[in-house]
MARMAR-907337 format. One record per residue: residue number from 1; y, x, z negated of N, C-alpha, C, O in turn; chain. Coordinates in pm, whole numbers, padded with zeros to 5 digits. Example, Ala and Ser with C-alpha at 12.3 -4.5 7.8 and 13.67 -1.06 7.14 Angstrom:
2
 seq   n.yy   n.xx   n.zz  ca.yy  ca.xx  ca.zz   c.yy   c.xx   c.zz   o.yy   o.xx   o.zz mol
   1 -00569  01319 -00780 -00450  01230 -00780 -00330  01320 -00780 -00332  01424 -00846   A
   2 -00225  01285 -00708 -00106  01367 -00714  00003  01290 -00787  00114  01341 -00804   A
***
This chain:
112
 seq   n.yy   n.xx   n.zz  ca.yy  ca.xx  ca.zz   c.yy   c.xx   c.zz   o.yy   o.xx   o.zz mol
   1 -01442 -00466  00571 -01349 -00476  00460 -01207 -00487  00517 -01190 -00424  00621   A
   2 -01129 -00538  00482 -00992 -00616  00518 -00903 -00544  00402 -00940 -00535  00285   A
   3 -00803 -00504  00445 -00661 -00455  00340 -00582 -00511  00365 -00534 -00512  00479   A
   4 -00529 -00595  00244 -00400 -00710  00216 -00322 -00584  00195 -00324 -00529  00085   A
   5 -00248 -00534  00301 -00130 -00439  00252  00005 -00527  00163  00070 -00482  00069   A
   6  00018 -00644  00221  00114 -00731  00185  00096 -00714  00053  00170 -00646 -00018   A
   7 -00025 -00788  00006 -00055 -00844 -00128  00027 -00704 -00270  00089 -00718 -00375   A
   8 -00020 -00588 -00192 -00022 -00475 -00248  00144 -00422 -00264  00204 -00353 -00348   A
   9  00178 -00483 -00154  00366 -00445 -00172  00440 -00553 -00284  00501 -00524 -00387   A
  10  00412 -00678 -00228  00431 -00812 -00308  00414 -00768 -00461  00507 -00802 -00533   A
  11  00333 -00714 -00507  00327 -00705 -00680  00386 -00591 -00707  00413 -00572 -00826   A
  12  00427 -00478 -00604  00524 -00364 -00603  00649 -00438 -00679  00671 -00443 -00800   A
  13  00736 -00503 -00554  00833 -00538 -00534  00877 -00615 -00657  00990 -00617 -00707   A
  14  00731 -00700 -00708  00772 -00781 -00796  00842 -00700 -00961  00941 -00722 -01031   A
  15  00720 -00593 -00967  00701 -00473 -01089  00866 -00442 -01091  00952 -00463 -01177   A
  16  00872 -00377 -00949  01021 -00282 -00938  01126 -00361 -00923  01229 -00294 -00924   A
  17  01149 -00509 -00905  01250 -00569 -00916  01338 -00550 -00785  01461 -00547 -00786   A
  18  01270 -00538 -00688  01309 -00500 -00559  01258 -00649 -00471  01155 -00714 -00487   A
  19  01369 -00669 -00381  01346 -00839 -00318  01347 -00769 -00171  01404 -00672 -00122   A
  20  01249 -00873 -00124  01229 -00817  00005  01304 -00809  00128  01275 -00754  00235   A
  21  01411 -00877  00090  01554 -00851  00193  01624 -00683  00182  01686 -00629  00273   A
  22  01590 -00615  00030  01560 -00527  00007  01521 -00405  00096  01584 -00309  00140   A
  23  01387 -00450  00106  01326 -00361  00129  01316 -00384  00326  01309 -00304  00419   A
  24  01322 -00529  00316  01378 -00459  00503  01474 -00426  00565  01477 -00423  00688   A
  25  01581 -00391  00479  01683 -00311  00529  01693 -00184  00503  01782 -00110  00546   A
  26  01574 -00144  00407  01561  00024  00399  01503  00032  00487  01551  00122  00556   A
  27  01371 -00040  00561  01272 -00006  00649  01344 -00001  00760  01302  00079  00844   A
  28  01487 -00090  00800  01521 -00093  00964  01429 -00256  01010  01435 -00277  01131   A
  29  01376 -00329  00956  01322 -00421  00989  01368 -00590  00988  01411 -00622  00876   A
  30  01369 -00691  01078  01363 -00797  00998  01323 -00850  00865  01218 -00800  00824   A
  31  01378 -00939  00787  01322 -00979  00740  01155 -01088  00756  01056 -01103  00685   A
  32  01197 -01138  00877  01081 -01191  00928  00930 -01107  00952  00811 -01138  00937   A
  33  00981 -01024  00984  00855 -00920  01008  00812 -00886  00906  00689 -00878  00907   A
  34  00869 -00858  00796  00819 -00812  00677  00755 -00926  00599  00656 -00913  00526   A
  35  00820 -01037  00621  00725 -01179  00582  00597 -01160  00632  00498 -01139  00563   A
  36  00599 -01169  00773  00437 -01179  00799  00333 -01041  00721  00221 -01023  00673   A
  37  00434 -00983  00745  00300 -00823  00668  00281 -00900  00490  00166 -00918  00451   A
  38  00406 -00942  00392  00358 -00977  00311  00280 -01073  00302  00198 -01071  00210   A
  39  00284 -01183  00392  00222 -01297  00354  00038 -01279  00430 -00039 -01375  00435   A
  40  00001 -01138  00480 -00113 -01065  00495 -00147 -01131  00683 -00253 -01101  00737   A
  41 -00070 -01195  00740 -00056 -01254  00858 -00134 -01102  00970 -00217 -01107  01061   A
  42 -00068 -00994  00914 -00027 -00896  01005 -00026 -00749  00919  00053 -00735  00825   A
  43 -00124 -00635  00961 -00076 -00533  00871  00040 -00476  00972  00076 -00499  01088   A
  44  00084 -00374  00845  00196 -00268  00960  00087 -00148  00977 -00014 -00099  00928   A
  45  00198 -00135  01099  00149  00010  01115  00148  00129  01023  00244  00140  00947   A
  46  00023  00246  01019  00074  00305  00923  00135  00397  00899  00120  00453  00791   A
  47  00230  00445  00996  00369  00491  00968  00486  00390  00878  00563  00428  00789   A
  48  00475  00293  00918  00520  00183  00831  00504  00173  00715  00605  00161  00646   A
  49  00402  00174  00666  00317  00160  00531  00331  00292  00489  00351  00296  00368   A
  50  00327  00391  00536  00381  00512  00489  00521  00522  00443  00560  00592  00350   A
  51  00594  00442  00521  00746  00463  00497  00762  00363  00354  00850  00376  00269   A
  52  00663  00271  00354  00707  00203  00222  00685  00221  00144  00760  00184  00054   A
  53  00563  00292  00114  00499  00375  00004  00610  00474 -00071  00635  00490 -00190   A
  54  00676  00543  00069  00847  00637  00006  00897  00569 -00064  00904  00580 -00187   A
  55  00964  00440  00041  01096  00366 -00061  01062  00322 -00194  01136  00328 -00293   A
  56  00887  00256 -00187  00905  00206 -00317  00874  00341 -00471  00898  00354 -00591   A
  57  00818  00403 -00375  00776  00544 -00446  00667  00532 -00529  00693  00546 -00649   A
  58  00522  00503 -00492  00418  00477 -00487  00321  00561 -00402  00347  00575 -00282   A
  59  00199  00624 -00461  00136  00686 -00293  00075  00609 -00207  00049  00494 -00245   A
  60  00036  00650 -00074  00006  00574  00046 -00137  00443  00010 -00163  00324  00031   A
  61 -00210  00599 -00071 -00340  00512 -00115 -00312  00375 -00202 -00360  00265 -00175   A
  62 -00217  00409 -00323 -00226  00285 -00352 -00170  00167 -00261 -00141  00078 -00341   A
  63 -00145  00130 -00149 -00114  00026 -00069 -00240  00001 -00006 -00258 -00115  00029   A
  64 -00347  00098  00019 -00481  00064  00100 -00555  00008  00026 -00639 -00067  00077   A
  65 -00552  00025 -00131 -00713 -00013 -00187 -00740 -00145 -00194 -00648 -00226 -00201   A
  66 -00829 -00171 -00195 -00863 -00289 -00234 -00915 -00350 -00357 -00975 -00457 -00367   A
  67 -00889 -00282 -00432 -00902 -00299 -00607 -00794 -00338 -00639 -00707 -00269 -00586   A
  68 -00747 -00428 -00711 -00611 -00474 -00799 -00657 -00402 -00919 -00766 -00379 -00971   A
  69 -00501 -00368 -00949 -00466 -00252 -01054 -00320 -00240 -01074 -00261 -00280 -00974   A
  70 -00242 -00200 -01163 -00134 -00204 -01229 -00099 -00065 -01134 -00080  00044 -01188   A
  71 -00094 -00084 -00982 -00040  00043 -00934  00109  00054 -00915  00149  00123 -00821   A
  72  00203 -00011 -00997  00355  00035 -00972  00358  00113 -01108  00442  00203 -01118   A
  73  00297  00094 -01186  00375  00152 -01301  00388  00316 -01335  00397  00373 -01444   A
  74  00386  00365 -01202  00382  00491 -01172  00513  00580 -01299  00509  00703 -01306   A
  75  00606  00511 -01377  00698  00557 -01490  00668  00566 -01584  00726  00628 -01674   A
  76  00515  00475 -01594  00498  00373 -01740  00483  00522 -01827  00514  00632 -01783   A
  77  00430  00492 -01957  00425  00570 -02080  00284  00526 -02103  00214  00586 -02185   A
  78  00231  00409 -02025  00091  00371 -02074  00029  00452 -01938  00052  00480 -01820   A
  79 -00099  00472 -02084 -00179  00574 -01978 -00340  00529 -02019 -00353  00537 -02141   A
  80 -00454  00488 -01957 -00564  00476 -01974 -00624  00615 -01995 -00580  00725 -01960   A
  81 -00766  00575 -02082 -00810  00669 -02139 -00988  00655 -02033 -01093  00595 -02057   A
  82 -00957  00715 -01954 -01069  00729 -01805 -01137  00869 -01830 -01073  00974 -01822   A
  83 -01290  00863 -01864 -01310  00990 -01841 -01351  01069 -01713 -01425  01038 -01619   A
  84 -01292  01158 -01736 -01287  01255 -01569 -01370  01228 -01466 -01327  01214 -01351   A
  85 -01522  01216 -01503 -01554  01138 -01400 -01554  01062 -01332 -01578  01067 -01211   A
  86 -01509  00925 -01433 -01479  00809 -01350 -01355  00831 -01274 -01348  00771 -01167   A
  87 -01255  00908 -01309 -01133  00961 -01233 -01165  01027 -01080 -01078  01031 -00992   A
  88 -01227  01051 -01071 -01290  01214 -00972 -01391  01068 -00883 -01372  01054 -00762   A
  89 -01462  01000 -00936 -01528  00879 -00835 -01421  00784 -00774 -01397  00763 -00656   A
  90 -01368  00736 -00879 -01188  00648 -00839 -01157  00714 -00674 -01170  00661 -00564   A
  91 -01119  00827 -00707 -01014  00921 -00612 -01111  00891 -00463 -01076  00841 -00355   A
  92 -01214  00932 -00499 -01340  00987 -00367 -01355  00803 -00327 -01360  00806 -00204   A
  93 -01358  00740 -00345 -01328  00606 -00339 -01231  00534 -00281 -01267  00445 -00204   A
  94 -01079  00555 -00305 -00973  00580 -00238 -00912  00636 -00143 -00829  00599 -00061   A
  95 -00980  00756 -00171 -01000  00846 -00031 -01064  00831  00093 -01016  00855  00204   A
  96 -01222  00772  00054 -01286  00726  00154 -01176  00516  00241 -01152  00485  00357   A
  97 -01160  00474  00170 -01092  00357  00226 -00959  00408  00301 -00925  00340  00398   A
  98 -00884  00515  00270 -00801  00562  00382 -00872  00634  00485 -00825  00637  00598   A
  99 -00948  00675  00464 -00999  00741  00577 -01056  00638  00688 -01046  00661  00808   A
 100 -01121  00513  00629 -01161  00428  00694 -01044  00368  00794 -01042  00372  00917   A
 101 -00947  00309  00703 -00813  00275  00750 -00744  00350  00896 -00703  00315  01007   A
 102 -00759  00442  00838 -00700  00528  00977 -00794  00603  01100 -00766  00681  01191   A
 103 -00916  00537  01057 -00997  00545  01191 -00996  00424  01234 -01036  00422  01350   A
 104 -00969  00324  01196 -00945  00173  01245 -00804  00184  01324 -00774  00134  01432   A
 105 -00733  00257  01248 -00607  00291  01343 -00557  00341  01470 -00472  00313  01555   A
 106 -00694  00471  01430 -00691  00545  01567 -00749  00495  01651 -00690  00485  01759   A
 107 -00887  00443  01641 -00974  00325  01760 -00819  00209  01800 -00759  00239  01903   A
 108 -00789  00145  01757 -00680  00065  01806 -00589  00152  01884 -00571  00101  01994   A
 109 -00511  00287  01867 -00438  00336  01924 -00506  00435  02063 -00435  00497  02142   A
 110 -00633  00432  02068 -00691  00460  02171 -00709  00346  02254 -00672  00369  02370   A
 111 -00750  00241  02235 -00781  00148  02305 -00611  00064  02386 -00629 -00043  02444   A
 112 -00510  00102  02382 -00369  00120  02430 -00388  00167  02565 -00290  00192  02635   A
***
């Protein structure tokens, strides 16, 4: 399984009205660099992806999943009507794809 982190910032940015010249000068980054992560060329690291998750103020998970979902509207007033279970499977679901994520991370940062 593959995570478009890009894809996942890209409909952020778009929601929050935030341009990505934006957002690589909160990060400390080129703009170029941040092209390739959006345009899915390249993930960041995930200290990176952590740090953007802050600026845009979103949690980490929603940048990993791989489900499309209305995850900026973290202000909204709209709220789905999910019963707890399916909430409580969601999570354990999400949970498990970061966990995956960052053992893919750590095998790469061992292999250094």
């Amino acid at each position: 399984m593959i995570i478009n982190v890009g894809s996942k910032v890209k409909e952020i940015l778009k929601l929050k009205n935030i341009t990505q010249t934006q957002l690589a000068k909160k990060l400390g980054v080129h703009k170029q660099s941040l092209t390739v992560w959006l345009n899915g060329n390249k993930n960041p690291r995930i200290e990176t992806i952590a740090k953007i998750a802050e600026i845009l103020n979103v949690p980490i998970i929603d940048l990993l999943e791989t489900k499309t979902k209305n995850i900026a509207k973290t202000n909204s007033n709209d709220t789905e009507s999910i019963s707890r279970m399916d909430l409580l499977e969601e999570k354990i679901k999400r949970h498990e794809i970061e966990i995956k994520y960052l053992k893919e991370e750590m095998k790469r940062f061992k292999q250094k």
